[in-house]
C-alpha positions as CSV (number, residue, x, y, z in Angstrom):
1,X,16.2,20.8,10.0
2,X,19.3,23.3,10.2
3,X,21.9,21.1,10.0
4,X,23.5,19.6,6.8
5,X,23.0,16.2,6.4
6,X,24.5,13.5,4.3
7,X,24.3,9.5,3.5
8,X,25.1,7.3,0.2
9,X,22.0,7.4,-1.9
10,X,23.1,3.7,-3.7
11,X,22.9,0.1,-3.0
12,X,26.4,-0.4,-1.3
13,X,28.6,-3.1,-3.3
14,X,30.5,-3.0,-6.6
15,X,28.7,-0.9,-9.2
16,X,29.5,1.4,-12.0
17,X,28.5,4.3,-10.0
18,X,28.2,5.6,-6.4
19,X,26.4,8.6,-5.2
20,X,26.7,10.7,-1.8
21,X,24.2,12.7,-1.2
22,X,24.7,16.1,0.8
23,X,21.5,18.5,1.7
24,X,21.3,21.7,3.5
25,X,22.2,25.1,4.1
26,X,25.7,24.2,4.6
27,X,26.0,21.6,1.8
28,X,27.9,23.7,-1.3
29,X,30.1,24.9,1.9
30,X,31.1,21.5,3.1
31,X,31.9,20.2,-0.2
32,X,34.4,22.9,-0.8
33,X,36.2,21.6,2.1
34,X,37.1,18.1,0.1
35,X,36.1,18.7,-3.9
36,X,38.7,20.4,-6.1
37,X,37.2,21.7,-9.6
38,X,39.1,22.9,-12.5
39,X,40.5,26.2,-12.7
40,X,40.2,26.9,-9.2
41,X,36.1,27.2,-9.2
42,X,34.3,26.5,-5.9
43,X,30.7,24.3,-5.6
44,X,29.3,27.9,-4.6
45,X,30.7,29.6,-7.9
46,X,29.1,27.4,-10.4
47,X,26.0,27.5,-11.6
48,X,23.1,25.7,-10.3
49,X,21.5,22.6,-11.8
50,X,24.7,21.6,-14.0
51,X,27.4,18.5,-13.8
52,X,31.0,19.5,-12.9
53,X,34.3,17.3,-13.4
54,X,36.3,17.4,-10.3
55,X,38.6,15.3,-7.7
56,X,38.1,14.2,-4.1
57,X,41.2,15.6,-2.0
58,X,42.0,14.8,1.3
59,X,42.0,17.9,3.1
60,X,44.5,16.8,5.7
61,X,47.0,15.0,3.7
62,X,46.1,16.8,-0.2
63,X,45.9,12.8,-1.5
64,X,43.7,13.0,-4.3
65,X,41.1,9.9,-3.2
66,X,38.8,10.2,-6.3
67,X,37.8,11.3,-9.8
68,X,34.1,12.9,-9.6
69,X,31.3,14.4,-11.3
70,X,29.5,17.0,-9.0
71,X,26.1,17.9,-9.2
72,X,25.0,21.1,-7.7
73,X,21.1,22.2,-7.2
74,X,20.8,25.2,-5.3
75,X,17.6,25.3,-3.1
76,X,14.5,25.8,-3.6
77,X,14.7,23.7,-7.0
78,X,15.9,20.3,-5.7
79,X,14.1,17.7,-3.8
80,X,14.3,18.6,-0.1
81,X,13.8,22.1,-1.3
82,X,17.4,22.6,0.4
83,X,20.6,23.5,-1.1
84,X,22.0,19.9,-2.6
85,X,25.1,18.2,-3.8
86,X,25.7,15.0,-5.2
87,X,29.0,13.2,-5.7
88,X,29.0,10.9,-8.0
89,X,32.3,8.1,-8.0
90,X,32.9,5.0,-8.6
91,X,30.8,2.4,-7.1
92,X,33.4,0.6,-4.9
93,X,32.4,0.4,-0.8
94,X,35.5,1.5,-0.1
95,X,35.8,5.0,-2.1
96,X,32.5,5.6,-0.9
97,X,32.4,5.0,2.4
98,X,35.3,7.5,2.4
99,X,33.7,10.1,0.6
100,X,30.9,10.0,3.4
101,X,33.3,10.1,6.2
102,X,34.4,13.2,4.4
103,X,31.6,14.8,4.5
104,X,31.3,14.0,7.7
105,X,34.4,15.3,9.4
106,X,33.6,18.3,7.3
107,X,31.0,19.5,9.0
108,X,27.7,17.2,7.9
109,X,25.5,14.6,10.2
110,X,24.5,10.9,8.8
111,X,21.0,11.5,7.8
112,X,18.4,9.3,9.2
113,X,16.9,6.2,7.6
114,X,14.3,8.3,5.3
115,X,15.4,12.2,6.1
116,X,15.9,13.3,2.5
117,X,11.9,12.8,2.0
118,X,10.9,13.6,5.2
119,X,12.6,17.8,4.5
120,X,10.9,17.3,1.1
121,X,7.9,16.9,3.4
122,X,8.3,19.1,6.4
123,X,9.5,22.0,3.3
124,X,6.2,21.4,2.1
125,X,7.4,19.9,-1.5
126,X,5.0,16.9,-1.0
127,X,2.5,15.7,0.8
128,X,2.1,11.9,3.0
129,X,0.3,10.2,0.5
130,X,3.5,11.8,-1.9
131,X,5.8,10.3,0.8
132,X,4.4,6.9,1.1
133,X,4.3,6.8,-3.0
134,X,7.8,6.8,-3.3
135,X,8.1,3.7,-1.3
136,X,5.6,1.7,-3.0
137,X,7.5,3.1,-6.3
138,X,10.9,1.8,-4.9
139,X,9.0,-1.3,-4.1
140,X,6.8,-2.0,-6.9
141,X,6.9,-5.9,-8.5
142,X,4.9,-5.0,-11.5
143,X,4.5,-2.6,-13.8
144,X,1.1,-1.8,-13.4
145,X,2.1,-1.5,-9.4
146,X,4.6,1.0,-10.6
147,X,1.8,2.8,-12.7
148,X,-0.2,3.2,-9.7
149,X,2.7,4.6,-7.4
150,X,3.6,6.8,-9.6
151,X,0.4,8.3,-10.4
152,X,0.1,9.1,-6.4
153,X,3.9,10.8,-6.6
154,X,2.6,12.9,-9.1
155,X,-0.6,13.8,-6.7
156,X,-3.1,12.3,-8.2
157,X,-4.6,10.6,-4.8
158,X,-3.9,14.3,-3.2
159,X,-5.4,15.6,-5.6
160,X,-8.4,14.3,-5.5
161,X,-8.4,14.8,-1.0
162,X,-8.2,18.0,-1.6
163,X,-11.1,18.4,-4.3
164,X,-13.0,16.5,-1.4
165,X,-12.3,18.7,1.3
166,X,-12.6,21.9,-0.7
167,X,-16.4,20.3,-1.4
168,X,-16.8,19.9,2.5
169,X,-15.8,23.2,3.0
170,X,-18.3,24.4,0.6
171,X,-21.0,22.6,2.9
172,X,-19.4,24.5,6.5
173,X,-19.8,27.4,5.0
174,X,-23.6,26.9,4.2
175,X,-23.8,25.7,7.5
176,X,-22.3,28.7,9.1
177,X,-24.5,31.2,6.8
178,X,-27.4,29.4,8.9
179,X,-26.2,30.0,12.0
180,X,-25.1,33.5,11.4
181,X,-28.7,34.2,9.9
182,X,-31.1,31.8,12.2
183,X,-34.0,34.1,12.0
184,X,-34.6,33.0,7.9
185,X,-36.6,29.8,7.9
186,X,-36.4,29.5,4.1
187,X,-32.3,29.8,4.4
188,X,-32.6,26.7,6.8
189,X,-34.7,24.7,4.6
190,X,-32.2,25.1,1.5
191,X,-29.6,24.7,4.0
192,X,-30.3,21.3,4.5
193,X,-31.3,20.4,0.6
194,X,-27.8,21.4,-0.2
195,X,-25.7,19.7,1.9
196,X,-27.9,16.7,1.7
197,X,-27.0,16.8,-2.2
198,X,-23.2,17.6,-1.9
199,X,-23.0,15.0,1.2
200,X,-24.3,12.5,-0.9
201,X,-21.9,13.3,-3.9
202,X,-18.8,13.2,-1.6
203,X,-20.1,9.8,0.1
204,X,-20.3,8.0,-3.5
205,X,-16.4,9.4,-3.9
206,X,-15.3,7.9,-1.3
207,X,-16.9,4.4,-1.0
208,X,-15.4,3.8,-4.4
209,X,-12.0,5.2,-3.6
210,X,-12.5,2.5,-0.6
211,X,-13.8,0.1,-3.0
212,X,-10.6,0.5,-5.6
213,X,-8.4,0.6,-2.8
214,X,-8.7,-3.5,-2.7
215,X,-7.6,-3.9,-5.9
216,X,-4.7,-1.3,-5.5
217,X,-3.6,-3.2,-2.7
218,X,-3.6,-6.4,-4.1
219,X,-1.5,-4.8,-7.0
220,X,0.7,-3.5,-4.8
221,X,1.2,-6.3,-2.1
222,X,0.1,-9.3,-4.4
223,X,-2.1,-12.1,-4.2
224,X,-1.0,-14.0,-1.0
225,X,-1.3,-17.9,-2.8
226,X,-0.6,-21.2,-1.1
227,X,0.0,-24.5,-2.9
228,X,-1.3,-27.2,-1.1
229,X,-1.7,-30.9,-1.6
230,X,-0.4,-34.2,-0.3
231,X,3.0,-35.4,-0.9
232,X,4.4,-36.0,-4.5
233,X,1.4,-34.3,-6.4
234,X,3.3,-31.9,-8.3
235,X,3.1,-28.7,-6.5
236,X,7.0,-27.7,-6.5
237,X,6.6,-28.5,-10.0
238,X,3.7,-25.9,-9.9
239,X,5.8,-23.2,-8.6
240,X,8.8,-23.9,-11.0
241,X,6.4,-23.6,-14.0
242,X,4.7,-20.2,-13.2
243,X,8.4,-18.9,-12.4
244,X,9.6,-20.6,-15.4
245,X,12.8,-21.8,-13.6
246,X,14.2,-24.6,-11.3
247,X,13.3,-23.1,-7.6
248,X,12.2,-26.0,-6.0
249,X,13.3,-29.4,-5.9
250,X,11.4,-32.2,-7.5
251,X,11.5,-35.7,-7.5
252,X,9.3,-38.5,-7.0
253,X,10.1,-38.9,-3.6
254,X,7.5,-37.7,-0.8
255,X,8.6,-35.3,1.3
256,X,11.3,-33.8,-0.3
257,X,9.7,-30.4,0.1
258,X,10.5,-29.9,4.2
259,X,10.1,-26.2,4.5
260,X,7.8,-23.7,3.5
261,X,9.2,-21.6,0.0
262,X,8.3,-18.2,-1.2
263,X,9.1,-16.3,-4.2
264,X,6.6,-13.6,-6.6
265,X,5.9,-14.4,-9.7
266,X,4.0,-11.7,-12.2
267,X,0.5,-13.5,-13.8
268,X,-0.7,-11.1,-16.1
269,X,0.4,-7.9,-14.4
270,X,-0.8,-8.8,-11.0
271,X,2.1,-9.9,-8.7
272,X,1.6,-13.1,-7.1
273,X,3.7,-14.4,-3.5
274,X,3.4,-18.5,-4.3
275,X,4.0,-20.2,-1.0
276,X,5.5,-23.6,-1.8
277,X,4.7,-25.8,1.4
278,X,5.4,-29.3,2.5
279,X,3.1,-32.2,1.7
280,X,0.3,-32.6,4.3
281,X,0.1,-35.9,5.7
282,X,0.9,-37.5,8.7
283,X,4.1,-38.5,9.8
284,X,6.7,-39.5,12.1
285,X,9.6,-37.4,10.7
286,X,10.5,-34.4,13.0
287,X,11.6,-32.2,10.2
288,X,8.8,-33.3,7.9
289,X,6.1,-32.6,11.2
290,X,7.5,-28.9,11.5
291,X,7.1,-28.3,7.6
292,X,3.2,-29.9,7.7
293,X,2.6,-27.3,10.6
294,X,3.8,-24.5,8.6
295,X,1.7,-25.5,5.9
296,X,-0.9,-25.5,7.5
297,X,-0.2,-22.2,8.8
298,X,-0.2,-20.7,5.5
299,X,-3.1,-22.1,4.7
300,X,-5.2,-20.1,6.7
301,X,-3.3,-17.1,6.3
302,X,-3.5,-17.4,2.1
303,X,-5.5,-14.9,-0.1
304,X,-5.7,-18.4,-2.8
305,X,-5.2,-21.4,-2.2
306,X,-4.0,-23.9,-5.2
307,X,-4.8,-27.1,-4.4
308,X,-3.8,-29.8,-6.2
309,X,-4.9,-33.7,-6.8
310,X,-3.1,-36.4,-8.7
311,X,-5.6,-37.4,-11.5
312,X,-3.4,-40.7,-11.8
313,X,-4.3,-41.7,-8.1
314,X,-8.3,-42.6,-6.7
315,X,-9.3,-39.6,-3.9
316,X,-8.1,-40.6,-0.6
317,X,-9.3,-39.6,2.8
318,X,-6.3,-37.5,3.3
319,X,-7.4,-35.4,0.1
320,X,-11.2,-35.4,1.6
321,X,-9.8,-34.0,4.7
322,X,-7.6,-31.3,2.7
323,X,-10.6,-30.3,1.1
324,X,-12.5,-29.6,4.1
325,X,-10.1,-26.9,5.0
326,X,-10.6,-24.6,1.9
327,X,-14.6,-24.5,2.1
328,X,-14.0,-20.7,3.5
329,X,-11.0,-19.9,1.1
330,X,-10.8,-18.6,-2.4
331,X,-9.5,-21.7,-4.1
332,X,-8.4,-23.1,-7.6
333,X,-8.3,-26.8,-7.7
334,X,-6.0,-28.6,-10.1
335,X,-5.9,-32.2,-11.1
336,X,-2.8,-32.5,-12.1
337,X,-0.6,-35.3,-14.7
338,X,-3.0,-35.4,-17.2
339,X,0.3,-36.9,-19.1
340,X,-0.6,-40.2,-17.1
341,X,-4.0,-42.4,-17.5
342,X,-6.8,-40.5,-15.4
343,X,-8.0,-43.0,-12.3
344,X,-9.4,-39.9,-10.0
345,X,-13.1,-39.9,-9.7
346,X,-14.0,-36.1,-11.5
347,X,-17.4,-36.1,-10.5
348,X,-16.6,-37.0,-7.0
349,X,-14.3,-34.2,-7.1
350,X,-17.1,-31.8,-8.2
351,X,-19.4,-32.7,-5.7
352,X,-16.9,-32.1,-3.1
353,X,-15.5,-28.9,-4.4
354,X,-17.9,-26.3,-2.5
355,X,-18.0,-25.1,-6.2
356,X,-14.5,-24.0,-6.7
357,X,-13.2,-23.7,-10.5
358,X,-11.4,-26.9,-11.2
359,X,-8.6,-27.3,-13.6
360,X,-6.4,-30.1,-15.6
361,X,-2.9,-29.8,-15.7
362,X,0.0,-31.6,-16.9
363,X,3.0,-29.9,-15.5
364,X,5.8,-31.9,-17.5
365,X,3.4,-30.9,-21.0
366,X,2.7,-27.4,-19.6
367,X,-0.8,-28.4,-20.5
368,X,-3.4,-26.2,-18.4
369,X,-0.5,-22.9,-17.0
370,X,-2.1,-20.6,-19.0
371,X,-6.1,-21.3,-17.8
372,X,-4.5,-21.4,-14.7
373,X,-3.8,-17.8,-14.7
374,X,-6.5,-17.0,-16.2
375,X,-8.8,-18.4,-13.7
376,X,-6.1,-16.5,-11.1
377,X,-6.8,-13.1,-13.0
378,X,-11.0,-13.9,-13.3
379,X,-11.1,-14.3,-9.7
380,X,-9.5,-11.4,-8.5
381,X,-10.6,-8.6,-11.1
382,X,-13.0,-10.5,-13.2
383,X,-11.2,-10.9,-16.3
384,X,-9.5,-7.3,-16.0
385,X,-7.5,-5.0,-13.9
386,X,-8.9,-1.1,-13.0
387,X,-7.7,1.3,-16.0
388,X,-4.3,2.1,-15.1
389,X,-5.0,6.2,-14.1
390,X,-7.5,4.8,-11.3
391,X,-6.8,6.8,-8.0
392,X,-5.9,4.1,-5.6
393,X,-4.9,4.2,-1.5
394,X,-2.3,2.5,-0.9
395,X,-1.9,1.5,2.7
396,X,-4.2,0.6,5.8
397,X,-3.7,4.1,7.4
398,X,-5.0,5.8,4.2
399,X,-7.8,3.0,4.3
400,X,-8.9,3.5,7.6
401,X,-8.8,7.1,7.6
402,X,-10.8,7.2,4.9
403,X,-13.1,5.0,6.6
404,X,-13.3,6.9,9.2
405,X,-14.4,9.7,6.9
406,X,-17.3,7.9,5.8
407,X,-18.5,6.8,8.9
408,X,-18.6,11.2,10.3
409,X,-19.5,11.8,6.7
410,X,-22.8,9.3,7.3
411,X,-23.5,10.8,10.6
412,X,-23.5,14.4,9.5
413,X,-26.2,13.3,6.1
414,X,-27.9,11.3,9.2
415,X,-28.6,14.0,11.6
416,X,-29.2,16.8,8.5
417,X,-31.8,14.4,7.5
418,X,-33.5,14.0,11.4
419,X,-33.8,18.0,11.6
420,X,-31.2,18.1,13.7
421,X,-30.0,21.8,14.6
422,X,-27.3,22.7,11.8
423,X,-24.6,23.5,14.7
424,X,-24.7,20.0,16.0
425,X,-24.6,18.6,11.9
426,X,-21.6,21.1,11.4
427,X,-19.4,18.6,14.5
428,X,-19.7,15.8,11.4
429,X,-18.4,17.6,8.8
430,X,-15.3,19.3,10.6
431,X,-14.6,15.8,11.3
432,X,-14.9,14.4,8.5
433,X,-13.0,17.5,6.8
434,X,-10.3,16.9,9.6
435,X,-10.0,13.2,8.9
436,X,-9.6,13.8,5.2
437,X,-6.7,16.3,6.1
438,X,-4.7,13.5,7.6
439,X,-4.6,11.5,4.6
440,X,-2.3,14.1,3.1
441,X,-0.2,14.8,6.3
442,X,-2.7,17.5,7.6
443,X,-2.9,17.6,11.5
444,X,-0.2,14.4,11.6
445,X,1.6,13.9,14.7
446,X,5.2,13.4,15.0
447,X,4.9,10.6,16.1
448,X,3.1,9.6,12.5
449,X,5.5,11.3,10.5
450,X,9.0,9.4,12.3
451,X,7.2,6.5,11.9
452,X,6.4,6.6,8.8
453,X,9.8,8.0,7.3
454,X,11.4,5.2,9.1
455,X,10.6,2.8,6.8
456,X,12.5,4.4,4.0
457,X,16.3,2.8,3.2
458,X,19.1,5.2,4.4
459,X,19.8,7.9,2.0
460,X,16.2,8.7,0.3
């Protein structure tokens, strides 16, 4: 944390603009060594939070490298909370991969993958679930998964971990009241009336934070879909209509799709990953046998599963057999070219569905797209998505903390409830109050935290 650190804070590769960012105690210093303003000014002389025109000099052989624009925050106003400055050049990888060797021979150190949010936490800035935020923001497919990520970055989800735990504290200190004052039967009896009320408050919080969470996480991640049929019944088409462009390759030969293909698509706000894979059938082909397998594979991983029929064929046993393999799974299935004269038995169809919605398409007409996502959207969020200022969790260890929560939280109301001694109920609620902690970065190991700040791209 003492030294000065530094990394590109842009995509490398040609661009308009590049930035290098520079962060620490040390930063206005280290810039001085290489940055050249007008009229003699230093980076320490002029004023904080403002844009300043100046050139990038070689301080061994005076070449002038670069023209620059120089932004100076001086701490605690800036987002490590450090002393900042950010060069701003021209977005060649050349120019500014020498502008960060630079600053490194002047005195800085290559930041780690993440380091410029992980001061911003460790300065106390923001909290984990402010962390993680950021990444879903950087990461988001939709807008409504940017809506959510951006709510949590401005502490929305910490917000309300905090109201929770303040609650919990509330109940602790009843707790300890009673076991500071045991001689006072009455105290003991409204003791356990009041925590039994508040426990039950906080318990209906947080099963439907849990319950919202798998709908934010579906927002976030997207709905995990495979396309499956046998050969030639239209499901690259599928793809390439809800992408609205060419991805995969159609024709009317089977088994032209070999591999398994993945791209997101956005269906009424919700991102979808649509998993293009191989005809299943068997065959003789090596290629062909290693697409079927992957197929198959993402079959049983899928959220949804699209399958399709041809409507201009009779049911075969392969079909049958496909079918048999979605009984467990959400699944749309879609009879597809309805532009050619229907010979599939419907009602055969229906009685083998296990009650799945069932669909007519025509994807040369289009016909059918748009019930299609509909049905997508009705499945997954019954016709609607959760107003767009719901408080959300966004990752497993939030989710299983939180569980984790519930399950101290239901022991505590448990043995209040039994007559337990209040000192043995008050082992619960710390834990519970503990738990709740490490959902904002409370108690967090560093282990947790370099693990965590890992994941970011070099330079946030």
């Amino acid at each position: 944390m003492g030294e000065t650190i530094c990394a590109i804070s842009t995509a490398l590769g040609e661009g308009a603009i590049g930035i290098v960012r520079l962060s620490g105690d040390k930063a206005f210093e280290i810039a001085d060594k290489f940055i050249k303003l007008p009229k003699e000014k230093t980076v320490q002389e002029v004023s904080t939070h403002t844009i300043n025109y100046g050139h990038v000099i070689d301080p061994k052989t005076k070449e002038k490298i670069e023209e620059v624009m120089i932004v100076k925050m001086k701490a605690p106003r800036t987002y490590t909370t450090e002393d900042v400055v950010e060069i701003n050049c021209h977005g060649g990888i050349i120019t500014i991969q020498r502008i960060l060797g630079l600053c490194l021979e002047c005195g800085a150190r290559l930041a780690e993958p993440g380091e410029f949010t992980k001061r911003a936490f460790l300065n106390g800035r923001i909290d984990l679930t402010q962390a993680e935020a950021i990444i879903d923001f950087i990461k988001s497919k939709t807008d409504e998964a940017g809506m959510i990520a951006n709510n949590q970055m401005q502490g929305r989800l910490s917000n309300l971990i905090k109201k929770l735990r303040a609650d919990i504290l509330d109940i602790l200190a009843v707790v300890e009241v009673n076991i500071d004052y045991p001689e006072y039967d009455d105290l003991e009896i409204e003791t356990t009336q009041t925590i039994l009320e508040k426990s039950t408050a906080i318990k209906v919080r947080l099963e439907n934070l849990l319950e919202t969470s798998k709908q934010g996480k579906i927002i976030k991640d997207g709905i995990n879909t495979a396309i499956i049929g046998r050969p030639n019944v239209g499901k690259s088409s599928l793809l390439n209509n809800l992408l609205q462009e060419n991805k995969a390759i159609v024709t009317d030969i089977a088994g032209t799709t070999r591999d398994v293909l993945e791209e997101y698509v956005n269906i009424k706000g919700v991102p979808i990953k649509l998993i293009d894979t191989a005809g299943i059938r068997e065959t003789d082909d090596v290629v062909e046998k290693i697409g079927v397998k992957r197929s198959r594979e993402a079959l049983e991983k899928a959220d949804l599963v699209l399958f399709l029929l041809n409507s201009n064929e009779d049911l075969t046993n392969e079909d049958i057999e496909l079918l048999k393999l979605t009984e467990k799974k959400k699944t749309i299935i879609i009879l597809n070219k309805l532009d050619l004269e229907t010979k599939i038995d419907v009602e055969e169809v229906k009685k083998l569905s296990y009650n799945h919605p069932i669909i007519e398409t025509s994807m040369t007409t289009y016909r059918g797209i748009e019930m299609l996502e509909k049905n997508i959207k009705d499945m997954f969020f019954n016709g609607t998505t959760k107003p767009k200022d719901a408080t959300y969790l966004s990752n497993t260890r939030q989710v299983n903390l939180i569980k984790k929560a519930l399950v101290s939280l239901n022991e505590a109301i448990s043995a209040a409830r039994s007559g337990l001694e209040v000192d043995m109920v008050l082992i619960d609620y710390t834990a519970t109050f503990n738990l709740l902690g490490e959902v904002i970065g409370e108690n967090s190991g560093d282990e947790l935290i370099n693990e965590l700040f890992s994941r970011f791209c070099l330079g946030k």
